[in-house]
C-alpha positions as CSV (number, residue, x, y, z in Angstrom):
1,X,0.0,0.0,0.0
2,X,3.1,2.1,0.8
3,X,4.8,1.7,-2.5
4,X,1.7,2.3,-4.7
5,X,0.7,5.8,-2.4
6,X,4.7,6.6,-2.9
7,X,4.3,6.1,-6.8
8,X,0.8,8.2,-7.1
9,X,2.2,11.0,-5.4
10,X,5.1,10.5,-7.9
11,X,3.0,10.4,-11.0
12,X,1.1,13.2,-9.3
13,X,3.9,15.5,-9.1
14,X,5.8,14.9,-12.5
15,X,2.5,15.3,-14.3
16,X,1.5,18.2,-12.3
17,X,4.7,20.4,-13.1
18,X,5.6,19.1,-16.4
19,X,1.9,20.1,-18.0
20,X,1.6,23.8,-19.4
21,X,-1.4,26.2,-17.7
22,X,-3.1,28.6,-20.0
23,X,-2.8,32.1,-18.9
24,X,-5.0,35.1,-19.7
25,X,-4.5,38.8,-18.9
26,X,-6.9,41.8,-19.1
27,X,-6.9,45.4,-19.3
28,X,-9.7,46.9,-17.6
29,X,-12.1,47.9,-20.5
30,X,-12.1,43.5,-20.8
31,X,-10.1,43.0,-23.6
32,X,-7.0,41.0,-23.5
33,X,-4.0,42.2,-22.7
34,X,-2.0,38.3,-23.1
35,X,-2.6,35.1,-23.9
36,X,0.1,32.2,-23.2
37,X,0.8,29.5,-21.2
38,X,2.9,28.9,-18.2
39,X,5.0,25.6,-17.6
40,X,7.1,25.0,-14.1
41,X,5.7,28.9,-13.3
42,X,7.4,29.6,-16.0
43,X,6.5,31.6,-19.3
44,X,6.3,28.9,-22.3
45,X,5.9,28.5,-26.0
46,X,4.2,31.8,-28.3
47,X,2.8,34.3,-25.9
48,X,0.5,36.8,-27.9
49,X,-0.3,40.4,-26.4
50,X,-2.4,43.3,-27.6
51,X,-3.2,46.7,-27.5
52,X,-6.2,48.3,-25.7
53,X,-8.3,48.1,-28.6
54,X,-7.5,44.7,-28.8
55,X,-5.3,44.8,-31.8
56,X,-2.5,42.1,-31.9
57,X,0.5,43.6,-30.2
58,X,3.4,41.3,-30.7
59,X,3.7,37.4,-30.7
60,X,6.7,36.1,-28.2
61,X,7.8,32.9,-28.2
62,X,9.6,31.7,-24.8
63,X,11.2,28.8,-23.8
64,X,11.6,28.4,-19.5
65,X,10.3,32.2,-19.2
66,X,13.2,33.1,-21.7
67,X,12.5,34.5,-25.0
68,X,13.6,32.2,-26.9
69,X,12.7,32.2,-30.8
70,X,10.4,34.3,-33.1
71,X,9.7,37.8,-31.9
72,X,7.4,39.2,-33.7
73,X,5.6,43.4,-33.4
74,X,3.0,44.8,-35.2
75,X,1.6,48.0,-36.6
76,X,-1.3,49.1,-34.4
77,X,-3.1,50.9,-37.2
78,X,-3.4,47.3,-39.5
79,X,-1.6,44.7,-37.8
80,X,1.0,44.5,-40.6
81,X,4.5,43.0,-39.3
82,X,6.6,46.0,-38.2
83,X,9.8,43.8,-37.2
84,X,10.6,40.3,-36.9
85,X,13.5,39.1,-35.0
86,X,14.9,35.9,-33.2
87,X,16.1,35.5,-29.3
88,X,18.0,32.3,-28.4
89,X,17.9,31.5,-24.5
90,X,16.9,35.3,-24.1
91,X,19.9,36.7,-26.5
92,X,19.0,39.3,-29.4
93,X,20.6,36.5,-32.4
94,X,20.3,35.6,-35.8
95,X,18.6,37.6,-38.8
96,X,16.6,40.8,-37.9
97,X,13.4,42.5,-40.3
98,X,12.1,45.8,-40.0
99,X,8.7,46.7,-42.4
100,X,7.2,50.1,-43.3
101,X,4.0,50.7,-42.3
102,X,3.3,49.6,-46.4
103,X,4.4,46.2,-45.5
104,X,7.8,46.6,-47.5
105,X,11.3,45.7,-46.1
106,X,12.5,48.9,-44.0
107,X,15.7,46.9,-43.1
108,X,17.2,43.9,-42.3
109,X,20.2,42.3,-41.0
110,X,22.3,39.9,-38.4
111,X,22.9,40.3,-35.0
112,X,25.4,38.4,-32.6
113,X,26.4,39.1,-28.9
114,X,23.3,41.3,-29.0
115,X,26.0,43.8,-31.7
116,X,25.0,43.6,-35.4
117,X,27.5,42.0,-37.5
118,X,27.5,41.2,-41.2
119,X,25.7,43.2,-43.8
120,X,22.7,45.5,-42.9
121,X,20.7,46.7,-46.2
122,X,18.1,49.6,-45.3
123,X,15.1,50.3,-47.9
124,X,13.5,53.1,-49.2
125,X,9.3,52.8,-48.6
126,X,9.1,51.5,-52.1
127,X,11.3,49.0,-51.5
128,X,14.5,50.4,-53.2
129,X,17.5,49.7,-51.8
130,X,18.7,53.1,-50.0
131,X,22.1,51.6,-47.9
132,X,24.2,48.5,-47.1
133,X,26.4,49.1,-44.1
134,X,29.1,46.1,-43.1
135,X,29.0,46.0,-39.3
136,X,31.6,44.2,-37.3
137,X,30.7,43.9,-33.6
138,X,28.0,46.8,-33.7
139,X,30.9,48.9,-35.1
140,X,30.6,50.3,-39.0
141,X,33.3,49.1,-41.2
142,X,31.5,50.6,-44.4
143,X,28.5,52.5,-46.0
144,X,27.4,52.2,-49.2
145,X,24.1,54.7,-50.1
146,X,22.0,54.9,-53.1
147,X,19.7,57.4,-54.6
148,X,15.3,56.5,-55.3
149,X,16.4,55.7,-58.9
150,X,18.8,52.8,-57.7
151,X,22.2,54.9,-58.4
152,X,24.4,54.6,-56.6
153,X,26.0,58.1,-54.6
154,X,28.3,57.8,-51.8
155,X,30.4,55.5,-50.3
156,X,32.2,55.7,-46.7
157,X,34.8,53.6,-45.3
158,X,35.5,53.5,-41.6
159,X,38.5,52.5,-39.7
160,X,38.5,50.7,-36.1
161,X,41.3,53.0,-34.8
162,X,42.8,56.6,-35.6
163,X,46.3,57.4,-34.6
164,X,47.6,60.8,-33.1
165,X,47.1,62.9,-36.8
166,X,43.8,61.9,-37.2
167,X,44.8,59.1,-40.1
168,X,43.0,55.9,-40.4
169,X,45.2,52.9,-39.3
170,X,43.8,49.8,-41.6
């Protein structure tokens, strides 16, 4: 009899904290405010919150109450995507979007360490390339710029260090 009440209470307990709870929030006018589920008291899987008005907010996915995958934000006025971005074990990682309100690339690039890195390219609303910038822990190695028509105009090139006459050291 024992062994049996030993093992209930130990199928009790690993099915009690392993399942996921549904959570629901509310601002005061009754809409929701969240909507996700909680696992070992703990924030888990895609968490979706919203405005006042009840217009989706952003989408968060979380893994042990860290974000951890998809982030994703949206335009109050038409719930178009305004940036989508990734978290790994609660670290800004991985390829980043931004979107005019139009629903056109704004911008787009790679972060790592939380610092971009890589090649950023930034959009005109129509969706013409307006600048690439090369990044190299969150510091800009190089710019390159065009015009609406797609010409290009300007070029910069930065250095990491200066020495005592102002000269780039490369």
């Amino acid at each position: 009899m024992m062994k049996k009440t030993i093992l209930f209470l130990f199928i009790f307990f690993i099915s009690f904290f392993s399942c996921k709870v549904e959570q629901i929030d509310y601002y005061e006018n009754g809409n929701v405010f969240s909507h996700g589920y909680i696992k070992k008291g703990k924030k888990e899987g895609v968490w979706k919150y919203y405005h006042e008005n009840g217009r989706l907010d952003k989408q968060i996915s979380y893994k042990m109450g860290q974000f951890n995958g998809s982030w994703l934000s949206y335009f109050q006025e038409n719930e178009k995507i305004r940036d989508k971005s990734t978290y790994i074990r609660g670290e800004r990682k991985g390829k980043w979007k931004y979107f005019h309100k139009n629903g056109k690339l704004k911008t787009e690039g790679f972060l790592k360490n939380e610092m971009r890195q890589k090649v950023w390219k930034y959009y005109y609303e129509d969706g013409q390339l307006k600048k690439e910038t090369k990044w190299e822990n969150d510091n800009e190695i190089h710019s390159k710029y065009w015009n609406k028509d797609g010409e290009q105009i300007s070029k910069d090139i930065y250095s990491k260090s200066w020495d005592s006459n102002g000269n780039a050291i490369k």
